[in-house]
Structure formats: structure tokens, C-alpha cells
N, C-alpha and C positions, 0 to 999 in steps of 0.2 A: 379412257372410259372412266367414271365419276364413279364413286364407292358407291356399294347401296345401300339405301336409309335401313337403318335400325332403328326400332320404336320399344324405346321397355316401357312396357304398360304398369310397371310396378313402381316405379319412383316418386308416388308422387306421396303427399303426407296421408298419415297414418294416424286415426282416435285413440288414446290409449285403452284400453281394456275394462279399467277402474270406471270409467266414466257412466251413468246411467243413460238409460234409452233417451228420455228428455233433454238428455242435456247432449246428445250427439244429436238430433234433429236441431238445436237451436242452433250446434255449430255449424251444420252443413247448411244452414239459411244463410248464416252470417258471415263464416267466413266465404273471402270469393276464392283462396287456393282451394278450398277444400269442394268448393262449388265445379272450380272448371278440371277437376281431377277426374281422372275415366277408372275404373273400378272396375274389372273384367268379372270378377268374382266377388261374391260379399265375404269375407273372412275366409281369405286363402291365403292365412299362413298360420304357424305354428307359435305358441309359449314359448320357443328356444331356437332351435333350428330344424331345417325338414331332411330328410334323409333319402328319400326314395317319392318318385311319382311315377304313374302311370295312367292310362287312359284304355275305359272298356273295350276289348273288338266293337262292340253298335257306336263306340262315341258318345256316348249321351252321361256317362258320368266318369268322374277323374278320382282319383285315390291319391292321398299320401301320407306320408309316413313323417315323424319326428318326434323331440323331446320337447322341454320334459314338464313334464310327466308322456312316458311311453305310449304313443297314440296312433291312429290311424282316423283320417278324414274322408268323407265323401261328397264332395259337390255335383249337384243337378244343373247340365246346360243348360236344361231347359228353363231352369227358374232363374240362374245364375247365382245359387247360392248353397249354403251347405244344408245336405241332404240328413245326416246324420254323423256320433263320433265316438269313438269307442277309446279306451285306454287298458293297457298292459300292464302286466307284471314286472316285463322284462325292456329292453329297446328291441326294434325290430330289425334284423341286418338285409333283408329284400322280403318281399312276396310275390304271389300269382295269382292271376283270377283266372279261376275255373271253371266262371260260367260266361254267357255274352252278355252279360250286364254286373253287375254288383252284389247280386245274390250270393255268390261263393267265392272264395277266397281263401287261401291257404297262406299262412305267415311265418318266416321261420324267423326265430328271437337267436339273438345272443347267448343264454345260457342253454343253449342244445333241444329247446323244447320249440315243438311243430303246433299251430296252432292252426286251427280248422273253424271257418266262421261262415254262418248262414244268413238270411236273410233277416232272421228274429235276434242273430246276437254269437256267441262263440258256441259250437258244436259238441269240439272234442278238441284234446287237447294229449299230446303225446311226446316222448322226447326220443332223441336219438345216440347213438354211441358217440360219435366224437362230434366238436364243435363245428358246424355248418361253414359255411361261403357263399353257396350260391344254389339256387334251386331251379329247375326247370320239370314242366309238366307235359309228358309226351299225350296228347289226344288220343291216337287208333288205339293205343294198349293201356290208356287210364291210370299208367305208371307216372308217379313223383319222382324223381330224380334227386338225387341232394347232395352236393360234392363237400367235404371240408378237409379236415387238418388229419388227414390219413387218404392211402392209395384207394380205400375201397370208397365205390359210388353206389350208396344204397338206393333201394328200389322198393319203392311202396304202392301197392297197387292198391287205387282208391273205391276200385269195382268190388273185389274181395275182400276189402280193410285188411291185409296183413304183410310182413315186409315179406320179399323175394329176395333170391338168393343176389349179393350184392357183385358191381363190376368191379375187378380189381385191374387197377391203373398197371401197365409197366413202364410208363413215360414220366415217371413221378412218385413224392411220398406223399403233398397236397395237390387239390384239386382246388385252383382257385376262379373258375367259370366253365361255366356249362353254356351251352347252342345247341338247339333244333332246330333243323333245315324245315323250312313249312313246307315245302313242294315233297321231298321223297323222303322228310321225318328221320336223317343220319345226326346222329348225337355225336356233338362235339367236346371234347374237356381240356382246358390250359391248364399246364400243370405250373410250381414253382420254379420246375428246371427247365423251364424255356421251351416248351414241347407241347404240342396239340396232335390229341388222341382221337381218334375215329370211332366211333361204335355204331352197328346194324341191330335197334332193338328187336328185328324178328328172329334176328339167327344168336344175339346173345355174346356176336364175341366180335373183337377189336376188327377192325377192317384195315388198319394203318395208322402209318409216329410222323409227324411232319415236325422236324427240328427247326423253331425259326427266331431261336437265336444265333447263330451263326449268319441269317440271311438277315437280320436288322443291323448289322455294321456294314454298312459301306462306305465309299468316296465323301459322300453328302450328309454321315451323319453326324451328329457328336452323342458318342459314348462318355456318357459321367461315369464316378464312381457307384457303382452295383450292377448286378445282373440280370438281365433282360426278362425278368418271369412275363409269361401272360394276364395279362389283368382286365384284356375285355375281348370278344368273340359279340361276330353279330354276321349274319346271314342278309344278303341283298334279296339274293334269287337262288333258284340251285343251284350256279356253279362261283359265284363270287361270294369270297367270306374275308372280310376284317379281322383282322390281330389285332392290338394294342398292346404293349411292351409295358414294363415297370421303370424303362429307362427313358421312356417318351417318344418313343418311335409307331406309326401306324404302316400296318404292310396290308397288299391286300392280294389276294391268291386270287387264281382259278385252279380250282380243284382238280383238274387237269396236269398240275404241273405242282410242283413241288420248290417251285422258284418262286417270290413274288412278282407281280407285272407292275409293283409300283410301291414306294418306299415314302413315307413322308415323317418329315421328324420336326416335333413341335417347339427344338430347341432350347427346352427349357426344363427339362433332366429332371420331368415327375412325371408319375406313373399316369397311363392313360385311362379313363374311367368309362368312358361310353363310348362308342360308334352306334351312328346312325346313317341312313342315306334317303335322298331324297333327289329324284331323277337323278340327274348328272352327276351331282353332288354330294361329296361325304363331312359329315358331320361328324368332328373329334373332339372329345373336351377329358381335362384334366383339371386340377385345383383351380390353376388361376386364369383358363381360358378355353371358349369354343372358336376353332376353328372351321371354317368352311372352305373347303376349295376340290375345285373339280377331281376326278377320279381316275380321266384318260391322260392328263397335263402334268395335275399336281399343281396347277396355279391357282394362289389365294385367293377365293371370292371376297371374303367377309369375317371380321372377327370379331369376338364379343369378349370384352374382360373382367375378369371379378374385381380386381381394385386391390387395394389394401383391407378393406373394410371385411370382409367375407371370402370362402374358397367355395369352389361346385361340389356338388357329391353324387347329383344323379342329372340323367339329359333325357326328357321327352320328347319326340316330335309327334304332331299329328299328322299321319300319314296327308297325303297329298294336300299339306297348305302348308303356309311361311309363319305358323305360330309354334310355339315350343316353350316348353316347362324348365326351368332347372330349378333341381333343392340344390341348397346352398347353407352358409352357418349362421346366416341371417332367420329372423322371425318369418320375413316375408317371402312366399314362394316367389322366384322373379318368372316375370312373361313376358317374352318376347315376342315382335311381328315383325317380318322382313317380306316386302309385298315382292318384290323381285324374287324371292325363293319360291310363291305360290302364294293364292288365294287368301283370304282368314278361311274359319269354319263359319257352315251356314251359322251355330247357332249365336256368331258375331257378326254377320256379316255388313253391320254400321261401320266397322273398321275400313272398310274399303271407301266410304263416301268420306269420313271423314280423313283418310288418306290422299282421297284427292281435293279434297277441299285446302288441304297444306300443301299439296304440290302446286296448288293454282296461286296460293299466294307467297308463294317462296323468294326471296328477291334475292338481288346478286349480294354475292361481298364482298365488304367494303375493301377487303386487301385488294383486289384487282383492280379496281379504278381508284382508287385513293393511295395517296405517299405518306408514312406518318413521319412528322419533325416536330422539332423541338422548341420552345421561345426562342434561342438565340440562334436556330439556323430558319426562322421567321425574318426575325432582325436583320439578319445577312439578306435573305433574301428581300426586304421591302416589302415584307405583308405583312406587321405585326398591326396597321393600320384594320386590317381585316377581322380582329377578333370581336365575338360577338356578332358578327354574321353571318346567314348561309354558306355561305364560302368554306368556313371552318369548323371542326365537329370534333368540338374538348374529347381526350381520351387522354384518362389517366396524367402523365406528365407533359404533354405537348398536346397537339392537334393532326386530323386528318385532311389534307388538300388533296384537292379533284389534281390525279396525273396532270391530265394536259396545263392546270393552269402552276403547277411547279415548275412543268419544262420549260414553259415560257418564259416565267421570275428565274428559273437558273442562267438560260439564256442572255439572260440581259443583264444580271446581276456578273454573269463569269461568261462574257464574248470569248473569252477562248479557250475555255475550258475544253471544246470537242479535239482542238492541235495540242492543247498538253497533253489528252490521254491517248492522241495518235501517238505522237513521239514518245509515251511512254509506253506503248505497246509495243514499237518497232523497235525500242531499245530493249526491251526485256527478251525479244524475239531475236534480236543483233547477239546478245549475251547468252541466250539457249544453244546457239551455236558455237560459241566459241568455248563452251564446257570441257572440250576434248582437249584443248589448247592448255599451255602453260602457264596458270596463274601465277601473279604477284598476291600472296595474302595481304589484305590491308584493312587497320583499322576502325571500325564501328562507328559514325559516325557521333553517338549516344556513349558516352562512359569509355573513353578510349584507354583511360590508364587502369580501370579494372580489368578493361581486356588486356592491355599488356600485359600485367600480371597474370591473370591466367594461363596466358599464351607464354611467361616467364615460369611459372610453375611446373608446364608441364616439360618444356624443353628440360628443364631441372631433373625428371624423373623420379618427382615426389610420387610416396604411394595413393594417395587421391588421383593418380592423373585419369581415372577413367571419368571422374567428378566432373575434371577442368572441362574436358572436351564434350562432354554430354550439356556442358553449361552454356559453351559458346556454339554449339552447332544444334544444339533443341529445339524445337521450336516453341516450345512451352516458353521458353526465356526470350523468345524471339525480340519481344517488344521491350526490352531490357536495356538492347544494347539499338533499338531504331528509333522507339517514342521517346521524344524529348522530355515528357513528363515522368519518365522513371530516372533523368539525370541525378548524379549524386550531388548532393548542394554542400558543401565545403565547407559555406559562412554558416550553417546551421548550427546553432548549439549544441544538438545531441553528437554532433560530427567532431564538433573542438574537442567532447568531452571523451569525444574514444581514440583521439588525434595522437595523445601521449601512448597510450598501447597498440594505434600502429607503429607509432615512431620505433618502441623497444622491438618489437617485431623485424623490422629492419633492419634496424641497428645489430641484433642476435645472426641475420644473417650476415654482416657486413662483416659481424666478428668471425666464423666460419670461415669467408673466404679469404680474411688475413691469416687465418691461422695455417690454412694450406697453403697459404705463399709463404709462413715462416718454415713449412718445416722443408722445404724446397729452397729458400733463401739466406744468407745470414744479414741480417740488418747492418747497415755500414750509415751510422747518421753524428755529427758532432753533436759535442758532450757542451750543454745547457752549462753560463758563466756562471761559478759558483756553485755549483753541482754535478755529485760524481754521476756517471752513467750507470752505475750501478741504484743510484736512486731515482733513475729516470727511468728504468725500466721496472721498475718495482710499480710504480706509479701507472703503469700501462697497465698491469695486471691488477690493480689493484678490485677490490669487492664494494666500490662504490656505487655500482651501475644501479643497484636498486634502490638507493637512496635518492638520486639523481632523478630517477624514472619519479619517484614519492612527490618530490620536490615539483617536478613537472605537471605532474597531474593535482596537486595541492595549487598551485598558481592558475591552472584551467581553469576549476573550480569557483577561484576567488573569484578571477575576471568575471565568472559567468556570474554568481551570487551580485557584482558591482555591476555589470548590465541590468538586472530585475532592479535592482533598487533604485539605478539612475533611471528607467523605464516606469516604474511605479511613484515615484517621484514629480516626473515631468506632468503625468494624467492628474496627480493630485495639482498642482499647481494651474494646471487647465480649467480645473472643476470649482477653484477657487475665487469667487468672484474683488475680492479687495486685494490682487496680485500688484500692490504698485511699488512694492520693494525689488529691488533688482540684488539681494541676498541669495536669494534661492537659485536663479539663475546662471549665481556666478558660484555657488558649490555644486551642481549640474553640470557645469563645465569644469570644475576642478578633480570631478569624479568621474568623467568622460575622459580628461585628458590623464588620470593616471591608468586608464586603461591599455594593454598592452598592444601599443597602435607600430606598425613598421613605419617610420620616418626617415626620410632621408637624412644623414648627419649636416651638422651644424657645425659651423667652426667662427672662433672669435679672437681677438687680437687687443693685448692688453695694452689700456693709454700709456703715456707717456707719465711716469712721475706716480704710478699707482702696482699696488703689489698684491699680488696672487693671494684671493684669501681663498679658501676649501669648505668642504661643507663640514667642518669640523673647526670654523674660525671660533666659534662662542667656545667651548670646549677649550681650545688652547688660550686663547684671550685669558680665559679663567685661573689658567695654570698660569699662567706671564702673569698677571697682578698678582696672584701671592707671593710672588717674591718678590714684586714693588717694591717700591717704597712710597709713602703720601704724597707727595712732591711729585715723582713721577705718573704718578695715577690722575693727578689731580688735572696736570699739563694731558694725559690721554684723555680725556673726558672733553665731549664736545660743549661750549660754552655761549655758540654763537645763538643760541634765543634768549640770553642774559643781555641784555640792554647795560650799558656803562652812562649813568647821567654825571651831570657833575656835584660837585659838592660830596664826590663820594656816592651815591644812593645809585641802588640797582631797580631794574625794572624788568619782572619777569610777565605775559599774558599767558592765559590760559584759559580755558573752556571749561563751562559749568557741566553742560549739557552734556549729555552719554551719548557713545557710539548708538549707531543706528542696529547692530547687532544685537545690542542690550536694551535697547528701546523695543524691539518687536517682542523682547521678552518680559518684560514690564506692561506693555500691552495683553499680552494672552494672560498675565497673571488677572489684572487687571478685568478682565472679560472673564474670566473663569470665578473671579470672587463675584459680581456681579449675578450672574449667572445659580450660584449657590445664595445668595439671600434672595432671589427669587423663589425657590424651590422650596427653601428651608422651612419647615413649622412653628409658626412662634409661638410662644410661650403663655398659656393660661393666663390673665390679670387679678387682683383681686383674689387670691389665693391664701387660703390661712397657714401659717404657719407650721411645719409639724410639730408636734409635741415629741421630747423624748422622753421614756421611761425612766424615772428616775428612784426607781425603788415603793418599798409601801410606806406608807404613813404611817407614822409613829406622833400617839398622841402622848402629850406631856400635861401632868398634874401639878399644881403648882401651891400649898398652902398659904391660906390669907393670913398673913399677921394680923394676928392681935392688936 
């Protein structure tokens, strides 16, 4: 059976408040969200959040309650709009209407004071001993009822304005809900301690304690941490009545029996806030959800969720149809329609045409006859030709293809795809049975020597070993040791560079298990030519290991720093269009081949008539001529580019020209000066000289001779 449609008539965008009248007509012409939005109510909802709804006994007007500022609303169905709105002192924690329309109402506030409101505006206005919960108003005897934070349940008779002698609770020290049966009028109270109290208002005294906390743990429920108070009471008919638990359990009696006939629990360990029912079905909500589901079964019909964004706080239904109210911590009252629960109300009843107007154009979805894949399992299959046509319907990262014409491209694309997955089915089914049998452990096919070691670890009896085995038999790690794409990659850089601290790692156990064969063994080994055993065993103990380890990981490092630059290197060389020296090339290769590469060795075999020089020949050469003598040095020295002509005369050649190493550097000098008298600012022409300061003028007098 298919879920049934839920419709929130509340979702759709909202004017903000600030806005003038003019300027919300222009936007509802212009914009088309704000055009195709349906608007059950004209401003039904609250400045902050709404706290309590209800609807008249006639139906023709709805009440509710929220902040802030502390308010009470009334919208007319008949106009679809707000009727009128009053504001408070205090917030309001519930109320009741007194009369069969909106004339009367009675509100109790949060700071202990009962307010009384008339048709013209608020009445009277009175307070009570202790802080309220919850109020109900019995009809035949015009008594107000008021439960809160003390055993006693005061009793105000609205006929005679004055209080009456109060009920005192023995099931309880709070009263936190009150029930009126409407058929025979027995007053119900949930206390704190898990307990619903009985009262007969004609005769004034308890009637029976129904403990039903003990009867909300069973088999099927989960108890969280706290205890089961009552937190809602609701009447069907006369003999079925609703609990709700603070631990998120709904039970529901026949007053008949003292046992529940049906136990449901919302699994989500918060206090239940309303019951309702409606034929078959009971209606249960808490913060973060309304539940629906039948009452003889207990099987889920339908559920509604508050989200992240908002929690419930109250749940209307209108008796015999599939609409219904909740306040919530949201501004907007939400409204719901569920045409499978029942009808709308006459005074919506467009909602049903245009419910079926959606059901007639509802079309299938696309999961059931569409496959979604990917570009490259297109490519596999032979239809990436198809993009951009019918055929295929872009979604997100891939496309959607019609089932049958995938089955056909797989078909043909993998002919034997249907016998590999027989044979892999009859082999996985061959290996279900032989579970009982005696395995060979083996292997992984993926990371076989990290599983070795794990599986070395734990044989070991390291204190991790609960680690190892949850590693290789998890399923979380599953694809670790089966997908080839979680292989460990060895040649990787970041691998080399942790390669030295697995090696010591090893190595530290290697030491271990020599050390327990020494103290079990005595070493019996000959003694190194030229050295006592006493300094060869020194030598084996000795406190090297961490320089070693230094030394190792100091050479990883370098190799890897000589990879980037031979890497960085080669790109620049690429990107350089006048690459016609083969310089660069051949240090490229001189820095690749001092990289630490495993080669096979090499051996060589010395000519005839030539003698062993070492990488240390220039060095000793040096030391051998200083104690030459001229003569001898002179006869070492090679002479064969000296020409002997005759007559005595020598003829030596030589090259003007500079290596090609020093040329490309004389080049870039050369290009870089260039490059700078381009740039450079010359110098102003025509320019006067400066003057410098040279003191003040001193004038000199000089007598004319006579």
C-alpha cells in the first residue's frame, strides 16, 4: 500500500510584516510564488511562536495562543480571516472556551492569574494559590477545574463566582493534566508520579488510582533516562482513554480493566504532548513528531515531522475531517490536509477539487523505469553518442536511461555478464555451506602484508589485540583489504618518507627477540682478525641505533627534496621554447642518476700495463709531488699536445672560444643587460647645472690712489 499524501498548506512564502498594504498587492500581482501559494487563513500565525490552538464546538472560529508580545487570535472561517486580537500581561500556558462560539473564554497565564474574557474584551481577571498546568471546565456543574504545582485541584464555580472546597490529589504532589469524559462527565488527573486519578463531580470524591507507569514498560518499549509522568489524557468515547508518558510511550485503556489493550511508543525518549483520535485512528505528537497509526494493530498510517527548524507544542484536529492545526516555535501556525484521514471542512472545501486535480496529473517516478549512471559507465556501455537527446535526462552528475534500453547496452556490451553472476552466486552458495567445515585462513587479496602483520600482532598477544581483530573481520574495513583502490602504494613519497620509522620499528622487535634468545643461548662466534671479542661485542650494544635511524631518514628526505627539483626542472625545460643545448639534459640525468636507484652490481677488470687509481687519486697525486723533485714532475706531466718541430721550436693549439657551459652564461648575462636598458629611464638633456652653496658675499673696498 503507497503512503498517504500529506499537503502542508503552510509552506509556502510569507510577506514580511514591515511591508505596507500597496506594496503587498504589487507583490502578489508580480510575483508568480507568491501568486500560486494557497493561504488557508489570512495571517494565521504569530510575531514569535504559537503555543496552543483550538477550534469553537460550531467550527466557525479558531483561537490561538502565542508570543511575543503575549496574545490570543481569533480567525472567522467564514471570511478566512482574523476576526479579532487581544494581548496579555503574562504568556498564556492553555485555555477554554466557555461558550459555543468565541464569546467566552477563560485563560490561564503563567504567573498564576485566571483571566476571563467576553465578547467586548477581558471581564475579570483573578489569581490562584499555586502555579497552574492545565485547566478543564466541567458543563452540568459550571465548575472550572485547575490542576498545577500542588496535590490540591481547585474548583471555581463560574455560576456562583466563588472558589469551592478544592480536590486533594492522593496519587500525586503535581497535577499535570486534567480529562472530562463528555458522555458520563468522570474527571481525570495525571499526576507527576506516573498515576491517573479518577473523580465523580456529583459525589465530590475519588472513584480510583490507575498506576500506569509500571504498565508503559514492556517487551517493545525503550525506556530512556527519566520517569514516566503523564503529560497528556484525552477521552475517545466513554470507555477508551489515552495516556501519554513523559518518556514517549502512548497507552490506551478500557476503563474496564486496569491493564492497557495497546501500548505504542514513539521511540524517541520525549514527552508526549497531545492525543487525539479520529475513527480508527490515533493521533500522537511530541516535539519532533505527529504520529498516526491505527488503535486495534498499532500499525503506522502516517507521520508528520517538525525538522530541525521548529518543535510542536500543541495538536488540533477538526473533528470528522483530515485537516489539523499545530502550534509549533515557528511564526507560522502549520496546516495540514490528509484527504485519506477524511474530508476538508465545508468551509474549504476547494481543497478536495484541487486535490483531485493533483491526483489526475501525478505521473510515475522516474526511479522505477529509469537506471541513473555515470559518463564513464555511458562510455562502457556505447551511449555517450546519445547525450543530448531524449534518451537521456541530465541529473546532477550523470544521466537517467529508460531500464529496458540499459538492459539491452549491458547485454551487449557484457554477453556474459548473466554466467558470471550465476557462477558467482552458486559459488557464494557452495561456500555458505562449507562454513561448518574447517578453514585454511588466507590472505586478502588487497594489502596482504598489512594483514600479515595484523594477524602477526595478534598471534604476539599485544595488548591492542582486540584492535587487530575488529580490523580484519569489520566490516567497516571491509573494502580495505578487497578494493584495489585502498592498495598501499610503496613507491609513494609520503610511504619512503615513513619507510625509516617502520624500518626502526622492526628492527626494535628484531632486537627483542634476539635478546630472548641471548638469555637462553651463549653466543659461540669467532673473534674478527685484529680484534679482541671483547670489542666486538661492545660494538653490538652499542647506542648507535638512533643516529643510524637520523642518518636514514636524513637521506630519504634528500632523495625526495632531489626528485622535486629533478621534477621541476624537467617542466621548466619543457615550457622553454630556445631548448637547443643538451646541458640541462645531461644534469637531469646527473641528478636522476645520483638518486638512490637498486642496481644490479657491476664488475670490471683492469688492462694490462695500467694501475688501480681510487677516488682519492688527485689527493694522493698531490701528496706524491711534494716530494718530487722537478725532473720527476716534469717527466709526470703529460706533453703529448706539445708538438716538437725542428730547428728546436715547439707548437702548442688551442681554442679561443669558451665552453658551451660558460656561453649560455654569457648569453643570459647578455639578455638580462639588454632587457635592463630597455626598462631603464634616461636621463633629462639640457639640464643646468647645480649650483653649490658657497657662503655669503663678502664685499671688498679698495682705495683709489692718488
Amino acid at each position: 500500500m503507497d503512503s498517504p499524501l500529506i499537503y502542508n498548506l503552510s509552506c509556502g512564502k510569507s510577506l514580511p510584516e514591515w511591508l505596507s498594504e500597496r506594496k503587498r498587492r504589487t507583490l502578489l500581482k508580480k510575483n508568480p510564488e507568491l501568486k500560486r501559494r494557497i493561504e488557508l487563513l489570512q495571517d494565521f500565525d504569530m510575531p514569535g511562536l504559537s503555543t496552543t490552538v483550538k477550534v469553537t464546538p460550531d467550527g466557525q472560529y479558531i483561537l490561538a495562543t502565542g508570543i511575543y508580545k503575549p496574545r490570543i487570535k481569533c480567525f472567522d472561517v467564514n471570511n478566512l480571516a482574523m476576526k479579532f486580537e487581544r494581548c496579555f500581561d503574562s504568556e498564556a500556558v492553555t485555555f477554554e472556551i466557555l461558550s459555543n462560539d468565541y464569546s467566552k473564554f477563560v485563560i490561564l497565564q503563567c504567573d498564576r492569574y485566571v483571566e476571563f474574557h467576553s465578547q467586548e474584551g477581558r471581564y475579570y481577571r483573578l489569581r490562584i494559590p499555586k502555579f497552574g498546568q492545565d485547566m478543564k471546565y466541567h458543563f452540568p456543574t459550571c465548575d472550572l477545574y485547575i490542576g498545577g504545582n500542588s496535590s490540591d485541584i481547585y474548583r471555581l464555580n463560574l455560576d456562583r463566582g466563588q472558589f469551592l472546597n478544592p480536590f486533594v490529589s492522593s496519587a500525586g504532589d503535581e497535577i499535570n493534566k486534567l480529562a472530562i469524559n463528555p458522555v458520563h462527565n468522570m474527571l481525570l488527573t495525571g499526576t507527576k508520579e506516573g498515576k491517573v486519578e479518577a473523580w465523580d463531580p456529583r459525589a465530590h470524591v475519588s472513584i480510583g488510582v490507575l498506576d500506569c507507569a509500571l504498565s508503559s514498560v514492556t517487551n517493545d518499549t525503550n525506556i530512556v533516562d527519566g520517569f514516566p509522568s503523564i503529560t497528556a489524557l484525552e477521552f475517545e468515547n466513554a470507555l477508551t482513554l489515552g495516556v501519554g508518558t513523559a518518556t514517549g510511550q502512548v497507552l490506551l485503556y478500557d476503563l474496564r480493566s486496569n491493564k492497557p489493550f495497546r501500548v505504542k511508543d514513539h521511540l524517541f525518549g520525549l514527552p508526549i504532548r497531545d492525543i487525539a483520535f479520529q475513527d480508527e485512528n490515533v493521533l500522537s505528537m511530541d516535539s519532533s513528531s505527529v504520529k498516526i497509526w491505527n488503535k486495534d494493530t498499532g500499525k503506522l498510517f502516517a507521520a508528520i515531522e517538525s525538522g530541525n527548524e521548529t518543535q510542536f507544542n500543541n495538536l488540533c484536529v477538526i473533528p470528522q475531517t483530515g485537516m489539523m492545526f499545530i502550534a509549533n516555535e515557528n511564526a507560522k501556525i502549520q496546516t495540514h490536509y490528509i484527504p485519506s484521514l477524511g474530508p476538508a471542512p465545508r468551509w474549504c472545501g476547494f481543497l478536495d477539487a484541487l486535490v483531485e486535480e493533483l491526483e489526475e496529473t501525478k505521473k510515475e517516478t522516474v526511479y522505477d523505469d529509469y537506471k541513473f549512471v555515470t559518463q564513464n559507465e555511458l562510455e562502457e556501455l556505447g551511449l555517450s553518442h546519445l547525450i543530448g537527446t531524449n534518451l537521456l535526462k541530465a541529473y546532477m552528475h550523470g544521466y537517467f536511461v529508460d531500464i529496458r534500453l540499459y538492459r539491452k547496452a549491458k547485454s551487449v556490451a557484457e554477453p556474459f555478464a548473466y554466467e558470471e553472476y550465476r557462477r558467482k552466486k552458486i559459488r557464494e552458495k557452495i561456500e555458505s555451506e562449507r562454513t561448518n567445515r574447517v578453514q585454511v585462513q588466507k590472505l586478502p587479496p588487497v594489502n596482504k602484508e598489512l594483514a600479515l602483520k595484523l594477524i602477526n600482532d595478534e598471534k604476539e598477544g599485544k595488548k591492542n589485540k582486540k584492535n587487530t581483530v575488529s580490523l580484519l573481520k569489520d566490516d567497516r574495513f571491509k573494502a580495505l583489504f578487497e578494493n584495489p583502490a585502498f592498495q598501499v602504494d610503496t613507491n609513494a613519497e609520503e610511504y619512503k618518507l615513513l619507510n625509516p620509522v617502520l624500518k626502526r620499528l622492526d628492527k626494535s622487535k628484531q632486537k627483542e627477540i634476539e635478546s630472548q634468545i641471548q638469555k637462553q643461548f651463549d653466543p659461540v662466534e669467532e673473534e674478527i682478525e685484529g680484534k679482541p671479542s671483547s670489542e666486538e661485542s661492545s660494538d653490538e650494544y652499542s647506542s648507535d641505533d638512533d643516529q643510524k635511524w637520523a642518518k636514514e631518514l636524513k637521506s630519504e628526505y634528500r632523495s625526495a627534496k632531489r626528485r622535486r627539483i629533478a621534477s621541476e626542472r624537467e617542466e621548466r625545460n619543457k615550457s622553454e621554447k630556445d631548448s637547443n643545448d643538451d646541458d640541462d639534459s645531461d644534469d637531469n640525468n646527473l641528478s636522476i642518476q645520483n638518486e638512490p636507484t637498486i642496481k644490479p652490481p657491476k664488475f670490471y677488470e683492469i688492462k694490462e700495463g695500467e694501475e688501480f687509481v681510487g677516488s682519492n687519486s688527485n689527493r694522493l697525486n698531490s701528496i706524491q709531488n711534494s716530494s718530487a723533485t722537478l725532473g720527476e714532475r716534469m717527466n709526470s706531466e703529460n706533453f703529448n699536445s706539445v708538438k716538437m718541430l725542428s730547428s728546436g721550436n715547439r707548437q702548442l693549439t688551442f681554442s679561443t672560444q669558451k665552453e658551451k657551459k660558460y656561453k649560455k652564461a654569457d648569453i643570459e648575462a647578455e639578455k638580462h643587460k639588454k632587457e635592463r636598458l630597455s626598462v631603464i629611464r634616461k636621463a633629462p638633456k639640457n639640464l643646468r647645472k647645480p649650483k653649490f652653496y658657497a657662503g655669503p658675499k663678502s664685499k671688498t673696498f679698495h682705495k683709489k690712489r692718488k
